[in-house]
N, C-alpha and C positions, 0 to 999 in steps of 0.2 A: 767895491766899497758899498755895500748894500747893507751891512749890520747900523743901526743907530749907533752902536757903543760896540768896542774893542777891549783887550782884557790888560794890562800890563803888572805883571807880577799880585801883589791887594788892589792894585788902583782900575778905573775906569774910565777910558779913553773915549771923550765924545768924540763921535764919527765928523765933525765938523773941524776937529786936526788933524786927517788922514791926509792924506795926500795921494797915497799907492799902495794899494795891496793885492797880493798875490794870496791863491787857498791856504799857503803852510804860511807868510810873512806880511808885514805891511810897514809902512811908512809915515810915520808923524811928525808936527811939530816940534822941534826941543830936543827928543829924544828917538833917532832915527830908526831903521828898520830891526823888528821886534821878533819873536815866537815865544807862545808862554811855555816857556819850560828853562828850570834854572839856573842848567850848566852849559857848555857847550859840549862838555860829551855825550849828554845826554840825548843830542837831536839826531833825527836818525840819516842815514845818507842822502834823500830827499830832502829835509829840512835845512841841510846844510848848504846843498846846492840850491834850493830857493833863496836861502837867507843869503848868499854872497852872489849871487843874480840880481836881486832885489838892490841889496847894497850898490851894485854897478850901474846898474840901471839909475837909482836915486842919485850917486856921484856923479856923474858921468853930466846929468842934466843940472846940478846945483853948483857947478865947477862953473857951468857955462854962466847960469843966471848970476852968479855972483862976479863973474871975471875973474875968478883965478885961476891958478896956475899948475897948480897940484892938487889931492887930497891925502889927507889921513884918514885911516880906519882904524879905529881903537874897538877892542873887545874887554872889557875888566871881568873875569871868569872866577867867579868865590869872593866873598868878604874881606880876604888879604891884599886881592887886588885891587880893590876900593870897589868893586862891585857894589852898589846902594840898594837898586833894586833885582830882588833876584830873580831877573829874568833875564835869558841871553837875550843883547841886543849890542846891535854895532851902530856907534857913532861915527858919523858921514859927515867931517868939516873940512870947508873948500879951504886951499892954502893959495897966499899971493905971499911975494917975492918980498923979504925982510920982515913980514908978519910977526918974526920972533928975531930978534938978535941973533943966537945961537940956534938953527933948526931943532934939536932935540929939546927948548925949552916949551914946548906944545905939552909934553908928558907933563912936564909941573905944573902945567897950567891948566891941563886937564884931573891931575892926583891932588890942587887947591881945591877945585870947583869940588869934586866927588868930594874930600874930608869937609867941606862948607855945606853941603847936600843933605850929609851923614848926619852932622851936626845938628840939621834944622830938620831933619825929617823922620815923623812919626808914621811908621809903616799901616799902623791902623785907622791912619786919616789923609783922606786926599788931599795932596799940597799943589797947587794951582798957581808960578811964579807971576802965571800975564793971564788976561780975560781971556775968555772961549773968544769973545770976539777978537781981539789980537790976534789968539794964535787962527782960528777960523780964516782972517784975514792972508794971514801967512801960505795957511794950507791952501789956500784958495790962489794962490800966486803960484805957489810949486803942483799943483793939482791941474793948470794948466800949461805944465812943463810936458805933462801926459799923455796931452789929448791930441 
């Protein structure tokens, strides 16, 4: 984690919401482990076994810190899949037991947040949901899941 700032699709990622990175991936607040490039077919065999190392590694510790029980991993690959920003990157959220009614109701509730996203986000300006400090804070909680 030595870069001041990280890339994400138009946007720039202060190195104060990192948490964990690896040469080809890294790990943020909000929106989990990254690679700038905008498909997943596009990464090359290396990238892909960083990016699903990294993912495991980041699950694996956020599972425990939060106490749950499970994880999902969502990939949205192209703008039909609700992809927002176009860069591949996989979402890492811990699951605890009845978290949804129906287990498969996570999709819709991940395919609201992304068309809410869409909605509100103008690609050629950084959208910032919480302060650097917040998320800073966050990182700084999962940054010692690392060490």
């Amino acid at each position: 984690m030595e870069a001041s700032a990280y890339k994400f699709g138009p946007y720039t990622i202060d190195a104060r919401g990192v948490f964990h990175a690896t040469a080809l991936s890294y790990a943020m607040v909000n929106l989990r482990p990254v690679l700038p490039v905008k498909r997943f077919a596009d990464l090359s065999t290396d990238e892909t076994i960083d990016l699903w190392v990294t993912a495991k590694k980041v699950g694996v510790r956020l599972e425990q810190y939060h106490q749950a029980s499970s994880l999902t991993f969502t990939i949205q690959d192209g703008p039909q899949s609700g992809q927002t920003v176009p860069h591949v990157h996989i979402h890492v959220i811990p699951r605890k037991k009845r978290d949804f009614e129906n287990n498969d109701e996570i999709y819709d509730a991940i395919d609201m947040r992304e068309k809410e996203l869409r909605e509100k986000l103008d690609l050629d300006i950084e959208r910032k949901d919480r302060t650097m400090e917040e998320m800073g804070h966050e990182a700084s909680e999962y940054r010692a899941l690392f060490s």
